[in-house]
MARBA-3410 file (N, C-alpha, C, O; in Angstrom, 1 decimal):
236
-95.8,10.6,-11.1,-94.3,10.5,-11.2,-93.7,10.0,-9.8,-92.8,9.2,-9.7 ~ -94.2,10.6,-8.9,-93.8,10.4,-7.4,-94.1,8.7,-7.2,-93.2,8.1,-6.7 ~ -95.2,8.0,-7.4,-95.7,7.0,-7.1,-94.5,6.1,-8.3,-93.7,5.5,-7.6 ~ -94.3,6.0,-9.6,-93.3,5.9,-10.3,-91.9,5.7,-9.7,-91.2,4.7,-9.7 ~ -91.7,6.5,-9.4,-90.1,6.6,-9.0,-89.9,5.5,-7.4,-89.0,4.8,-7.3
-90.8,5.6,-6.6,-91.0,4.9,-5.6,-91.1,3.6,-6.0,-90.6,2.7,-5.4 ~ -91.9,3.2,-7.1,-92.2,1.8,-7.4,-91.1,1.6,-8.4,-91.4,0.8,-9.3 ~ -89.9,2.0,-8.6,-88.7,1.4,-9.4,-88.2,1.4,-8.0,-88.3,0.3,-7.6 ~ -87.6,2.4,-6.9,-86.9,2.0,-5.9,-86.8,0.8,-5.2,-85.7,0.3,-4.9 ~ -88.4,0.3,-4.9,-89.0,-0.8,-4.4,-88.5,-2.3,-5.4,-88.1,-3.3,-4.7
-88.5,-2.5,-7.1,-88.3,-3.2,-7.7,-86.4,-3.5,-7.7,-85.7,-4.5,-7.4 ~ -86.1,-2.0,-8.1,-84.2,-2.1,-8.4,-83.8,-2.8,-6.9,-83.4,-3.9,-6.8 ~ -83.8,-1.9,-5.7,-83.5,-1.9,-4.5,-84.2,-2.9,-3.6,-83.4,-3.4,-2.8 ~ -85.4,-3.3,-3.4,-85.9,-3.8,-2.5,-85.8,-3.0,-1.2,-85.4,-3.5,-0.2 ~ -86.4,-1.3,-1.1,-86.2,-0.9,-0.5,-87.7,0.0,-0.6,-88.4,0.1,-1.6
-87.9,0.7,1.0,-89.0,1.4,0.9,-88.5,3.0,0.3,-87.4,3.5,0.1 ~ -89.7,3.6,0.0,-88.8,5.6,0.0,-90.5,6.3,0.2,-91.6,5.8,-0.2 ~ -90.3,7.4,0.9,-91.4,8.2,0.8,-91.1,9.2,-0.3,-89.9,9.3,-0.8 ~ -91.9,10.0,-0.7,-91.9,11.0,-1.6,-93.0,12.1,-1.0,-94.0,11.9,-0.3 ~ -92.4,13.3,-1.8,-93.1,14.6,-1.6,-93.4,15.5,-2.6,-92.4,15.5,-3.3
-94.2,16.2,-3.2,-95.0,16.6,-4.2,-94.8,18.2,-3.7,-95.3,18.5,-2.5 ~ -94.4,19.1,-4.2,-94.8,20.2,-3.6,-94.1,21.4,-5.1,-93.5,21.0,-6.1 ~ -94.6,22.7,-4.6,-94.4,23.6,-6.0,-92.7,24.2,-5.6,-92.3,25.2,-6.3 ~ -91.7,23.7,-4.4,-90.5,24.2,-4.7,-89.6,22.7,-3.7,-90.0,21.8,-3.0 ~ -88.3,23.1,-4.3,-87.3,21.6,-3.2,-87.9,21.8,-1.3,-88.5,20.9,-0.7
-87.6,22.8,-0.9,-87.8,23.2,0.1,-89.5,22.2,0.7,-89.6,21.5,1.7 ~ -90.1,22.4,0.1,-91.4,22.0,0.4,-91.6,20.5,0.3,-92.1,19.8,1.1 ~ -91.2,20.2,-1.0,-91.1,18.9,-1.4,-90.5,17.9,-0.2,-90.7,16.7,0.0 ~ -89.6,18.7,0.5,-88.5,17.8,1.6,-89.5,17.7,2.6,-90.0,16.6,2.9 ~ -90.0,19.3,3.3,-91.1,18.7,3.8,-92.0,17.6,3.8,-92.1,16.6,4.5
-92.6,18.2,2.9,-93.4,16.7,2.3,-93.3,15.3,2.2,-94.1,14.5,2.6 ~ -92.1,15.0,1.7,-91.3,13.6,1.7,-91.0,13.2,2.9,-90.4,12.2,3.0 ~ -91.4,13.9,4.5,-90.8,13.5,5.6,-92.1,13.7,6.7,-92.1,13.9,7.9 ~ -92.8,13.6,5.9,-94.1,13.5,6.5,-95.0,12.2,6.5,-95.9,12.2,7.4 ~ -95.0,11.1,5.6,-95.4,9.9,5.3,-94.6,8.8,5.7,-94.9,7.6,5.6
-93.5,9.3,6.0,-92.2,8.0,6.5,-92.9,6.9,7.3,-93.7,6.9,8.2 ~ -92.3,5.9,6.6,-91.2,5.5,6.3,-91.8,4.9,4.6,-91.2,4.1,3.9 ~ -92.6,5.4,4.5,-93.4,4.8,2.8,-94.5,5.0,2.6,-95.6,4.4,2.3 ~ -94.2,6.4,2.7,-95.5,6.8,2.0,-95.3,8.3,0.5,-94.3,8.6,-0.2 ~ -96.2,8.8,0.5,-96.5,9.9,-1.1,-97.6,11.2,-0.2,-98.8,11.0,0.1
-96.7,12.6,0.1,-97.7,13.3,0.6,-97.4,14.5,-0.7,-96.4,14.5,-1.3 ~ -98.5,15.3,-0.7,-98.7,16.5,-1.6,-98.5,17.7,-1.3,-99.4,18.0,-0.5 ~ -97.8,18.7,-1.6,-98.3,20.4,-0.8,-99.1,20.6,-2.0,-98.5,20.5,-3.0 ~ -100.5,21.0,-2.2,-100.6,22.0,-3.1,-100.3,23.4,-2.9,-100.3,23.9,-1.7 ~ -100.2,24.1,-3.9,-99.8,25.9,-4.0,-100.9,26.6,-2.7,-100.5,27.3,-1.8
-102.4,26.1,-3.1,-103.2,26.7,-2.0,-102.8,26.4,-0.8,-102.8,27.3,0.1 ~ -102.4,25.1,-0.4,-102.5,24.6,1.0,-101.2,25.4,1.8,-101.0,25.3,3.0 ~ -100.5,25.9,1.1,-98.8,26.5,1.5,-98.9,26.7,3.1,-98.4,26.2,4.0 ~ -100.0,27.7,2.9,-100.1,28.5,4.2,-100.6,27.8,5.0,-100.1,28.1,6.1 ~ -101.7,26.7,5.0,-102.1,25.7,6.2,-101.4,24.5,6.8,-101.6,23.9,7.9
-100.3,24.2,5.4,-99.5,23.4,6.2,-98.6,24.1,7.1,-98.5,23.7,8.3 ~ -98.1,25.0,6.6,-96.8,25.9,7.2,-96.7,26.6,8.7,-95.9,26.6,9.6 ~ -98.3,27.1,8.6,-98.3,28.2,10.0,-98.3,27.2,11.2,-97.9,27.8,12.2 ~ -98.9,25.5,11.3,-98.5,25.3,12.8,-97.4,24.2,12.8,-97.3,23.4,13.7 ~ -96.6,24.2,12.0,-95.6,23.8,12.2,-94.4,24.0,13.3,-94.1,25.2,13.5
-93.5,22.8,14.2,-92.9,23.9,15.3,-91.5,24.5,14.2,-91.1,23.9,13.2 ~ -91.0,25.5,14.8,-90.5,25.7,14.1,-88.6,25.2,13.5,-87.8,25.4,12.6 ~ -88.8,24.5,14.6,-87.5,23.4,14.4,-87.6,22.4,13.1,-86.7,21.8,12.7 ~ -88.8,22.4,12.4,-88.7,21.3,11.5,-88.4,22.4,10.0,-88.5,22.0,8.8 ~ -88.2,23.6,10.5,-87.2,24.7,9.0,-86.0,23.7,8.7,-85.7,22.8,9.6
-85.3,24.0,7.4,-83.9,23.6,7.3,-83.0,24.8,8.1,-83.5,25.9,8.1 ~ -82.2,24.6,8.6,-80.9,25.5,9.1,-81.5,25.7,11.0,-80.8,26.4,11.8 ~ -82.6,25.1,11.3,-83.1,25.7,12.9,-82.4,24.1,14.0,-83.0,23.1,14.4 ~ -81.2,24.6,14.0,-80.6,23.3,15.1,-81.0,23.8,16.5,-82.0,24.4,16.8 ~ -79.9,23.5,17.5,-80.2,23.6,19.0,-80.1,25.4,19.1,-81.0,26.1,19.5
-78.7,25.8,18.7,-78.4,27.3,18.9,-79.3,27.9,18.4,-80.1,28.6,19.1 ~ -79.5,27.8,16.8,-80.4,28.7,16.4,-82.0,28.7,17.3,-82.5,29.8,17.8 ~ -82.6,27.5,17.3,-83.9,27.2,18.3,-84.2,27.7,19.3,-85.4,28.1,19.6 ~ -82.7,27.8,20.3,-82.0,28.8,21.4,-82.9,30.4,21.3,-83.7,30.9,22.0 ~ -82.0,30.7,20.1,-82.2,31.9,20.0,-83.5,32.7,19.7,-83.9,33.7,20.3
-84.4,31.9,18.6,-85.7,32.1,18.4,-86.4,32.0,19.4,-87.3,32.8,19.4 ~ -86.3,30.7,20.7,-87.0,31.0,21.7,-87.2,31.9,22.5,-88.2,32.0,23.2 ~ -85.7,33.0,22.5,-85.6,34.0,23.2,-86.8,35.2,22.9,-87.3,35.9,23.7 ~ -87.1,35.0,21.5,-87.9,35.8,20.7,-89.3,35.6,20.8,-90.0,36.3,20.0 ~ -90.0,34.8,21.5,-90.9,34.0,21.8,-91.5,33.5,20.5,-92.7,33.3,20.4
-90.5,33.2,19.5,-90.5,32.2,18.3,-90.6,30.4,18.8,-89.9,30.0,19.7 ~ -91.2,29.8,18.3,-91.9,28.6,18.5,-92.1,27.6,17.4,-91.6,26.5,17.2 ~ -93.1,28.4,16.8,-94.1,27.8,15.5,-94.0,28.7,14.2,-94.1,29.9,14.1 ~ -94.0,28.0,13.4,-93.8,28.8,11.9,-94.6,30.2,11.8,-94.1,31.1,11.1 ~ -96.1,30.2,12.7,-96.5,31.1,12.7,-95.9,32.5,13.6,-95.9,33.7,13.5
-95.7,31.6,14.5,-94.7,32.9,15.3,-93.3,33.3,14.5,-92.4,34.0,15.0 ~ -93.2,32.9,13.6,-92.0,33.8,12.9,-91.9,34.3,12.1,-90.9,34.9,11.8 ~ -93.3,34.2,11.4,-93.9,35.2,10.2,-94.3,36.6,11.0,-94.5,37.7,10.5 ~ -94.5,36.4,12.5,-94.6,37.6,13.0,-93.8,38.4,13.3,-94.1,39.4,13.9 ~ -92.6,38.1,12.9,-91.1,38.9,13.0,-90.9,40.0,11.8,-91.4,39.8,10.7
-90.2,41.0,12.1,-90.0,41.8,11.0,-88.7,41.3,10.5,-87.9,41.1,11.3 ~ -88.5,41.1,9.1,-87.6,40.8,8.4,-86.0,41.2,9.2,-85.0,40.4,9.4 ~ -86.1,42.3,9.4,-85.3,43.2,10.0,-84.8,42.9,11.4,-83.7,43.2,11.8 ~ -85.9,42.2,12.1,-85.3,42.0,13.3,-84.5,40.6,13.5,-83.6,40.1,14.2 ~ -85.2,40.2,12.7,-84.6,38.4,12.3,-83.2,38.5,11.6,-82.3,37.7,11.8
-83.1,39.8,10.6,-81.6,39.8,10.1,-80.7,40.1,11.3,-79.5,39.7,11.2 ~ -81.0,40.6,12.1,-80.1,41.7,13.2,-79.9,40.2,14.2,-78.8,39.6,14.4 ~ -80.7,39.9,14.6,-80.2,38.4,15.2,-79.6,37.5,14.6,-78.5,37.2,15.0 ~ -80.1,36.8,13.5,-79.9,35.9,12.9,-78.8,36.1,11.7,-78.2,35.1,11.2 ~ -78.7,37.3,11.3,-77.8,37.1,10.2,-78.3,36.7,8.8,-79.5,36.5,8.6
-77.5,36.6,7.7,-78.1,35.6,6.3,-79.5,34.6,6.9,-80.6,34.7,6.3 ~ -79.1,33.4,8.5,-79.8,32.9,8.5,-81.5,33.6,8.9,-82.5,32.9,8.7 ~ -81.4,34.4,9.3,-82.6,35.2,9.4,-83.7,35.4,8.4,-84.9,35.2,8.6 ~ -83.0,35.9,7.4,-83.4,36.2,5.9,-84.3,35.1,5.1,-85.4,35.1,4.5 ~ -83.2,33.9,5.6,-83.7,32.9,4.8,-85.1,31.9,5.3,-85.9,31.3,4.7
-84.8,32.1,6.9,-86.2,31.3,7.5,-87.1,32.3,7.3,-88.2,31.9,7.4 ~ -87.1,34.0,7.0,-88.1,34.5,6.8,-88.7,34.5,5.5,-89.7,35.2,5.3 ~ -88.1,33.7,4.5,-88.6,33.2,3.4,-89.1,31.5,3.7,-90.1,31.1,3.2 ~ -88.3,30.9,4.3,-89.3,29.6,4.3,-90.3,30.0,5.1,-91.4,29.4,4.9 ~ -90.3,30.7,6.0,-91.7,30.5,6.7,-93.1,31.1,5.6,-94.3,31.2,5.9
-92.8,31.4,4.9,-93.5,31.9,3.7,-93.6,31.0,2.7,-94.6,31.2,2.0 ~ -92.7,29.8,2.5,-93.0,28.9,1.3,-92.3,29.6,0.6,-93.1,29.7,-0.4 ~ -91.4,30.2,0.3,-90.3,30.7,-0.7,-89.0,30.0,-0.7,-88.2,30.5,0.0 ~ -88.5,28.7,-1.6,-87.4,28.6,-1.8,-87.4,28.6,-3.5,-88.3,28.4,-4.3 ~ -85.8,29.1,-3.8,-85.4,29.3,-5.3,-84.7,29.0,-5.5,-84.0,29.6,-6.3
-84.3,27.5,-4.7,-82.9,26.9,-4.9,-83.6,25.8,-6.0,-84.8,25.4,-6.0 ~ -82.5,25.5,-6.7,-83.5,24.6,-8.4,-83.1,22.8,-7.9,-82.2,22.5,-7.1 ~ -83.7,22.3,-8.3,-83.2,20.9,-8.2,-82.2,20.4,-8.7,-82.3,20.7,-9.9 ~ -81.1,19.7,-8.6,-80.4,19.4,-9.7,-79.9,17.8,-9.7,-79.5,17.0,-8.9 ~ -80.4,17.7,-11.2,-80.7,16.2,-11.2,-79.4,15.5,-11.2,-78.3,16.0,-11.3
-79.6,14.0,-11.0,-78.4,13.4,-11.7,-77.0,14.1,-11.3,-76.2,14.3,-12.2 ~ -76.8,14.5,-9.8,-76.1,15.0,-9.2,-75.1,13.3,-8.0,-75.7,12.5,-7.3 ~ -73.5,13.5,-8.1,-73.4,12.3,-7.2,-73.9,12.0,-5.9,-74.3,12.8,-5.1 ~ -73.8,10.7,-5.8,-74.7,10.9,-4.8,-73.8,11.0,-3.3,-72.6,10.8,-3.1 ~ -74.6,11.4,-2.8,-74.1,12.2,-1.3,-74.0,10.9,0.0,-73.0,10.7,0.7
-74.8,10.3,-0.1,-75.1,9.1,1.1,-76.2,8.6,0.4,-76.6,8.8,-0.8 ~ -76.5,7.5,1.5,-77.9,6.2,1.2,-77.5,5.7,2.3,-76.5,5.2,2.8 ~ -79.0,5.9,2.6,-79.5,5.2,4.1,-80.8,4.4,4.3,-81.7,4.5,3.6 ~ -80.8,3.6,5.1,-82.2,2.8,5.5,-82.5,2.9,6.8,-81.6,3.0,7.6 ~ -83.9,2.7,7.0,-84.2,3.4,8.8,-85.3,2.3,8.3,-85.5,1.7,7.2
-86.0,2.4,10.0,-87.4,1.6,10.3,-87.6,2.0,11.4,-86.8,2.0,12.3 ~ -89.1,2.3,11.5,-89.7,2.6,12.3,-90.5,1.9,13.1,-91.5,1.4,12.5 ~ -90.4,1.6,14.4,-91.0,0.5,15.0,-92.6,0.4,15.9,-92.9,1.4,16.5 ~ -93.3,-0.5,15.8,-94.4,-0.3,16.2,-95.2,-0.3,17.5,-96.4,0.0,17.9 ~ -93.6,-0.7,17.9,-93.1,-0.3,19.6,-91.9,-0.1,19.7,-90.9,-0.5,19.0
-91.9,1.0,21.0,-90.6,1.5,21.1,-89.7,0.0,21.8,-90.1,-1.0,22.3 ~ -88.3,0.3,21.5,-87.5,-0.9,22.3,-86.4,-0.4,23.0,-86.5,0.8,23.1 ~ -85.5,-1.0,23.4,-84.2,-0.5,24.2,-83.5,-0.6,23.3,-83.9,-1.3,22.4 ~ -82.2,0.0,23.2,-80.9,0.0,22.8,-80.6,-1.1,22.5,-80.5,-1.6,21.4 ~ -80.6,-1.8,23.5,-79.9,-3.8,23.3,-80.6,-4.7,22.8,-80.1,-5.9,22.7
-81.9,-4.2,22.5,-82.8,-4.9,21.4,-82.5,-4.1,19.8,-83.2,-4.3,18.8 ~ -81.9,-3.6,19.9,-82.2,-3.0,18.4,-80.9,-3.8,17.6,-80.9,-3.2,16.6 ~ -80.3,-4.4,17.6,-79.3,-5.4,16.7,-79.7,-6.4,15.7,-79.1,-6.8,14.8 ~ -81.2,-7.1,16.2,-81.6,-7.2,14.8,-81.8,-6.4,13.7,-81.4,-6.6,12.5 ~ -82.6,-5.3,14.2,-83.1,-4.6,12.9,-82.2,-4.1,12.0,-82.3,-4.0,10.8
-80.5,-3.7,13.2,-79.5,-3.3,12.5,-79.0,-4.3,11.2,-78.6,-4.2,10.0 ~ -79.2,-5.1,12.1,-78.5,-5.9,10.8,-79.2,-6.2,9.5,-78.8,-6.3,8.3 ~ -80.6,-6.4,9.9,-81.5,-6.2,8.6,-81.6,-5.2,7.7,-82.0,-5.3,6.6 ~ -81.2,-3.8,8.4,-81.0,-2.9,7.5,-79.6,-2.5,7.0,-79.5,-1.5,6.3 ~ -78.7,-3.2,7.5,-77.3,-3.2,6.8,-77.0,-4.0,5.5,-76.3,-3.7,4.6
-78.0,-5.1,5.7,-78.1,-6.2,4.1,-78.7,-5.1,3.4,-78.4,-5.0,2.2 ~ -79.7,-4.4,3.8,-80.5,-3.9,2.8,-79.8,-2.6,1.9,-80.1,-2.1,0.8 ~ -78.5,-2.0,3.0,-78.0,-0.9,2.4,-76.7,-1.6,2.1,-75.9,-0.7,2.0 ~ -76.2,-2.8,2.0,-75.1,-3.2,1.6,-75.6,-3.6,0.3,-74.6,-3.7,-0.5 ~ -76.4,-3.8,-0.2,-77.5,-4.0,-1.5,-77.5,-3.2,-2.5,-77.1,-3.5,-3.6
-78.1,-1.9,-2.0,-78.4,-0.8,-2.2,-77.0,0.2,-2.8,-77.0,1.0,-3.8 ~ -75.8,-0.2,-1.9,-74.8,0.3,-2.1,-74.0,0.2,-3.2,-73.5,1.1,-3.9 ~ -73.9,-1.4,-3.5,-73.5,-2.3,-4.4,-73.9,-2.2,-5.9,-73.6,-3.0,-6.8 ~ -74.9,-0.7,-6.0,-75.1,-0.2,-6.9,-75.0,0.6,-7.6,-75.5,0.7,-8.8 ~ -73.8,1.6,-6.7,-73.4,3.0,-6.9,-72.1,2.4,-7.2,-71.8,1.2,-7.0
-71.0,3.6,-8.0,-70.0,3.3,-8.7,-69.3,3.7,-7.7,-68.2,3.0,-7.8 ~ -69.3,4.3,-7.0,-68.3,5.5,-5.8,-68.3,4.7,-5.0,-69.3,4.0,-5.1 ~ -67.7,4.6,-3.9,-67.6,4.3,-2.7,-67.7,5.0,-1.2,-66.9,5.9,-1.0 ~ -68.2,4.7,-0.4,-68.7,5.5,0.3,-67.6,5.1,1.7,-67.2,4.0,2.1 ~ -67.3,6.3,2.3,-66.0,6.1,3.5,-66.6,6.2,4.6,-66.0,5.6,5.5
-67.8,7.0,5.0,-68.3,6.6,6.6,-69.5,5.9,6.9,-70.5,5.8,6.1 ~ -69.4,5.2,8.2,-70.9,4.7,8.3,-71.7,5.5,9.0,-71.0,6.4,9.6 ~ -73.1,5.6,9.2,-74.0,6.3,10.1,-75.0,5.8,10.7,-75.8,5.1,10.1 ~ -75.0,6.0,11.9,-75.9,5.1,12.9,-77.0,6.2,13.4,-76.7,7.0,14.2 ~ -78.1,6.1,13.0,-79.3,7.0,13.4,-80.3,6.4,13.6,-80.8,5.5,12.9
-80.9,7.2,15.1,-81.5,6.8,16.2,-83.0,7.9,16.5,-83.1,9.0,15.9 ~ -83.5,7.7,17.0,-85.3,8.7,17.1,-85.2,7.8,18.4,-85.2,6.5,18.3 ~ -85.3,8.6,19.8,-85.9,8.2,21.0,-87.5,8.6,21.1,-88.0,9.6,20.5 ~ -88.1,7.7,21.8,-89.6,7.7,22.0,-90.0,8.8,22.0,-91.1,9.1,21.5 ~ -89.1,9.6,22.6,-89.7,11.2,22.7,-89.5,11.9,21.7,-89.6,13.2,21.7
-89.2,11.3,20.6,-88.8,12.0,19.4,-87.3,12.9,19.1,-87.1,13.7,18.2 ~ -86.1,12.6,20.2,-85.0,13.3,19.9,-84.2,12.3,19.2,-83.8,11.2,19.5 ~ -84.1,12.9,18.2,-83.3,12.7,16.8,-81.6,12.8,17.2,-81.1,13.7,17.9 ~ -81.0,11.7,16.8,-79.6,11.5,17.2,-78.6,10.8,16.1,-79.0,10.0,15.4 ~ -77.4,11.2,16.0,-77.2,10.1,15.0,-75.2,10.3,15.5,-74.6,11.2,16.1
-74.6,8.8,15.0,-73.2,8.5,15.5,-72.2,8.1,13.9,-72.9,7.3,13.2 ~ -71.1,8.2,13.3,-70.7,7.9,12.6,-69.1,7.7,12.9,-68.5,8.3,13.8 ~ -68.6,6.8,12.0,-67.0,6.2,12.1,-66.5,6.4,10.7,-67.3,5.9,9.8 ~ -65.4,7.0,10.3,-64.9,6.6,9.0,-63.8,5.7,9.5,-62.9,6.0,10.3 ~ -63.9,4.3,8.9,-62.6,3.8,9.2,-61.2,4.2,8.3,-61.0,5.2,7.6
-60.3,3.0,8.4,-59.6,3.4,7.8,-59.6,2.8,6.4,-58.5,2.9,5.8 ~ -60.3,2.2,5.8,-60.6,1.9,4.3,-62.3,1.1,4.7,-62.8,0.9,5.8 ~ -62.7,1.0,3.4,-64.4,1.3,3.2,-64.4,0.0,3.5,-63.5,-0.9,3.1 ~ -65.9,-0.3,4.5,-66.1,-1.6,4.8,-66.3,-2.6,3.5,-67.1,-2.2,2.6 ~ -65.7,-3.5,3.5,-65.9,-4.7,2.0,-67.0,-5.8,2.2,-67.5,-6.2,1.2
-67.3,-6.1,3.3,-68.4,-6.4,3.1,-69.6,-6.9,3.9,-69.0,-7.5,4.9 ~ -70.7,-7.0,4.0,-72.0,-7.1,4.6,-71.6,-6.9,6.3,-71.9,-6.0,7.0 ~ -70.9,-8.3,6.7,-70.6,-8.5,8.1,-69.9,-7.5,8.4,-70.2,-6.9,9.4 ~ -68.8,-7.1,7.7,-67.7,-5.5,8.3,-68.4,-4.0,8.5,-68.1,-3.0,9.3 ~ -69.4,-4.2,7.4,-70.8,-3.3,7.8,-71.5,-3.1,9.2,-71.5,-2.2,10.1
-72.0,-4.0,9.1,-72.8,-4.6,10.4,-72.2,-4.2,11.4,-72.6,-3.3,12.1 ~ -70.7,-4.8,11.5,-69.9,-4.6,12.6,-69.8,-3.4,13.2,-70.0,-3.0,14.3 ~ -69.6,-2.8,11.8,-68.9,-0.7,12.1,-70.3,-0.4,13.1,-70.4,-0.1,14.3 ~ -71.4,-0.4,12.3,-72.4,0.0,13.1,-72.8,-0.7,14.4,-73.3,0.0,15.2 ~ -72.7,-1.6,14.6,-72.7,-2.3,16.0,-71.8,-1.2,17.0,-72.3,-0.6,18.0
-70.5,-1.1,16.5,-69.8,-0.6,18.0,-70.1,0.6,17.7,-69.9,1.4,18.7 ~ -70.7,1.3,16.6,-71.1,2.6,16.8,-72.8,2.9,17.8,-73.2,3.9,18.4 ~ -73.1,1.8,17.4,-74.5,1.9,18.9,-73.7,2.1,20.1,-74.3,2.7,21.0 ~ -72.4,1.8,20.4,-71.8,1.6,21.5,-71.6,3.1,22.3,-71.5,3.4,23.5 ~ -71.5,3.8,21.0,-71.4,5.5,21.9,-72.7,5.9,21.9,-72.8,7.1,21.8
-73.6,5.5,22.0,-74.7,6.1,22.5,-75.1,6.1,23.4,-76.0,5.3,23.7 ~ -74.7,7.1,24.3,-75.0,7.3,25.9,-76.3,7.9,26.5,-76.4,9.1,27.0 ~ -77.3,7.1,26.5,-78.6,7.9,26.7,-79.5,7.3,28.3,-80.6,7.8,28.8 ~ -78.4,5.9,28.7,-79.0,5.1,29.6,-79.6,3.7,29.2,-80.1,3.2,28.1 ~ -79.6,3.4,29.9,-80.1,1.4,29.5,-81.5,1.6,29.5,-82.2,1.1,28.7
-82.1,2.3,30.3,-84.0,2.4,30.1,-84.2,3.4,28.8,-85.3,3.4,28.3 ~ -83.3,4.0,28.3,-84.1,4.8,27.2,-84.6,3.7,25.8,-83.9,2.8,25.1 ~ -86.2,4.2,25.7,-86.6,3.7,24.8,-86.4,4.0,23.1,-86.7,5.2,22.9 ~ -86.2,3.5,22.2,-86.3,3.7,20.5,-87.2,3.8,19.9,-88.1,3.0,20.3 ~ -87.6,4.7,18.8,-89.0,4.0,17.8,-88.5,4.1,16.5,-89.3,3.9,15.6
-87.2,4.3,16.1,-86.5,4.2,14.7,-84.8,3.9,14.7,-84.1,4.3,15.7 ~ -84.4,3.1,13.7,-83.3,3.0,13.6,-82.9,2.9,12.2,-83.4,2.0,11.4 ~ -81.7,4.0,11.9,-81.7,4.2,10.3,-80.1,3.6,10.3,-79.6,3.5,11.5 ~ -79.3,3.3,9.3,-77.8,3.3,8.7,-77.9,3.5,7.5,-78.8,3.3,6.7 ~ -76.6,4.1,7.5,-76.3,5.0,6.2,-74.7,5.1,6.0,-73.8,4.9,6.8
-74.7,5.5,4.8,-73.2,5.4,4.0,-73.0,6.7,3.9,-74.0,7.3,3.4 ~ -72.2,7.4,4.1,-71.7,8.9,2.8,-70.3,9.1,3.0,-69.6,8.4,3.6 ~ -70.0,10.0,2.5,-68.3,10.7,2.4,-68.3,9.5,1.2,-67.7,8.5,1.2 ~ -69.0,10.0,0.2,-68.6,9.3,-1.2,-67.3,9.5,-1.9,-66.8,10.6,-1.9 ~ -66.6,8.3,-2.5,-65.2,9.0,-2.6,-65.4,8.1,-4.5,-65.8,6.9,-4.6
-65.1,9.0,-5.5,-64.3,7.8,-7.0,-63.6,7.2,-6.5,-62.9,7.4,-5.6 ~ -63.8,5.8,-7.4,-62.9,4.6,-7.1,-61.4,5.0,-6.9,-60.6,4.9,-6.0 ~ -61.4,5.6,-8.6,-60.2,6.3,-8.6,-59.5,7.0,-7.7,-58.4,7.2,-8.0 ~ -59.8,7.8,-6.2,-59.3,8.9,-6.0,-59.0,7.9,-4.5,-58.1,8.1,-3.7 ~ -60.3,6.8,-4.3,-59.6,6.0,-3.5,-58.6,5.3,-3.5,-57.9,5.2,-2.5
-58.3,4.4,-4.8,-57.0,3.9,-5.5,-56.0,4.6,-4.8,-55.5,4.1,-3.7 ~ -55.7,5.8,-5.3,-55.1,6.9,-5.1,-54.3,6.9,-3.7,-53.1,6.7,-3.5 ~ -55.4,7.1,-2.9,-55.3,7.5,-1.1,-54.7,6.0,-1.1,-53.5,6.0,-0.6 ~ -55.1,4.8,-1.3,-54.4,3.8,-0.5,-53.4,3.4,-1.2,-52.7,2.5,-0.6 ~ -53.0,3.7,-2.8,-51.1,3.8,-2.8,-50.4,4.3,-1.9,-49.5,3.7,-1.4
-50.7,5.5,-1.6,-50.4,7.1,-0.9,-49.9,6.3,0.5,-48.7,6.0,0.8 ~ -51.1,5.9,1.4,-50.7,5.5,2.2,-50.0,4.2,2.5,-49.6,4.0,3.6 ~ -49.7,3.2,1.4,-49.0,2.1,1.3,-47.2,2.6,1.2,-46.2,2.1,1.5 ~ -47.5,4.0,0.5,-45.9,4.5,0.1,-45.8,5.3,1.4,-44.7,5.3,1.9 ~ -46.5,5.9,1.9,-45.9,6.5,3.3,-45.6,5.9,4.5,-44.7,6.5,5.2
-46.0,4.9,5.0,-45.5,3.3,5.3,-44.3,3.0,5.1,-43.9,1.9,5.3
END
């Protein structure tokens, strides 16, 4: 099924997708973000525990900078160092979120999938097979702006922000977005948004790249955009 669904993406879209196989969503995400930028990985039920325990523990859902913060205080790290926590002491810190990484660090999620749900964003990245600078990456942008101006042109909704996401050599994950003020119309106005959006990326002229993704979301009905730009034509 997984290998299926990727080989219609590839045919409808002309686009890559990884996929993830696993016995809950939680896992599955994992999984699908492990073979990037096009590949098919599997959890089986047995393996739960061998993928899980050396994982660091930043790659949970909900573990940003603060929370990471905080777990490090705990001499939390790695998935396995958080299974070593008492449920209890993780709530008293952490709160709800406590609870809940002490269930993913376990391979417990019971959130259900839900299909055929609108969609949220669509994005395209690429991963390069050398790192480059900032001021070399405007080709790829733009090759991946046709590809998601493509892509887009397929969905009924319209999407109001752009997103500019970046992976430095060292692996810190970054990402910049604009909503303008009506949805770019077309390929080159795309391109554009994300161009001056590389522009706030303040990380220094030597920092090197090894990915660059763009992406669409703040999906809006045609209808409800109709809507907003009478609104704003009558408030005018």
């Amino acid at each position: 099924m997984g290998r299926t669904i990727r080989e219609q993406i590839r045919q409808e879209l002309n686009l890559t997708a990884s996929a993830g196989v696993a016995p809950n969503k939680f896992l599955a995400k994992l999984a699908s973000d492990w073979r990037k930028p096009n590949g098919l990985f599997v959890i089986q039920p047995e393996d739960i525990d061998a993928f899980l325990v050396p994982l660091p523990v930043g790659r949970l859902p909900g573990v940003g900078k603060v929370t990471g913060e905080k777990l490090a205080n705990l001499g939390v790290h790695t998935v396995a160092d958080l299974r070593k926590l008492d449920l209890s002491v993780l709530e008293q810190y952490l709160g709800r979120c406590g609870v809940r990484l002490h269930e993913l660090a376990r391979g417990i999620d019971e959130n259900e999938v839900v299909p055929d749900r609108p969609t949220q964003s669509i994005s395209v990245e690429d991963t390069f097979e050398q790192d480059v600078l900032l001021t070399e990456t405007e080709p790829m942008i733009r090759r991946l702006t046709e590809k998601l101006r493509s892509a887009s042109r397929k969905e009924p909704r319209i999407a109001r922000t752009v997103v500019l996401k970046l992976k430095t050599s060292d692996f810190k994950l970054l990402t910049r977005s604009h909503t303008p003020d009506s949805p770019p119309s077309s390929c080159e106005e795309l391109t554009d948004i994300a161009l001056k959006v590389r522009e706030r990326v303040e990380l220094g002229p030597q920092q090197c790249y090894r990915l660059v993704g763009v992406g669409l979301s703040n999906f809006r009905d045609r209808e409800d955009e109709a809507g907003q730009a009478d609104l704003f034509q009558l408030q005018r």
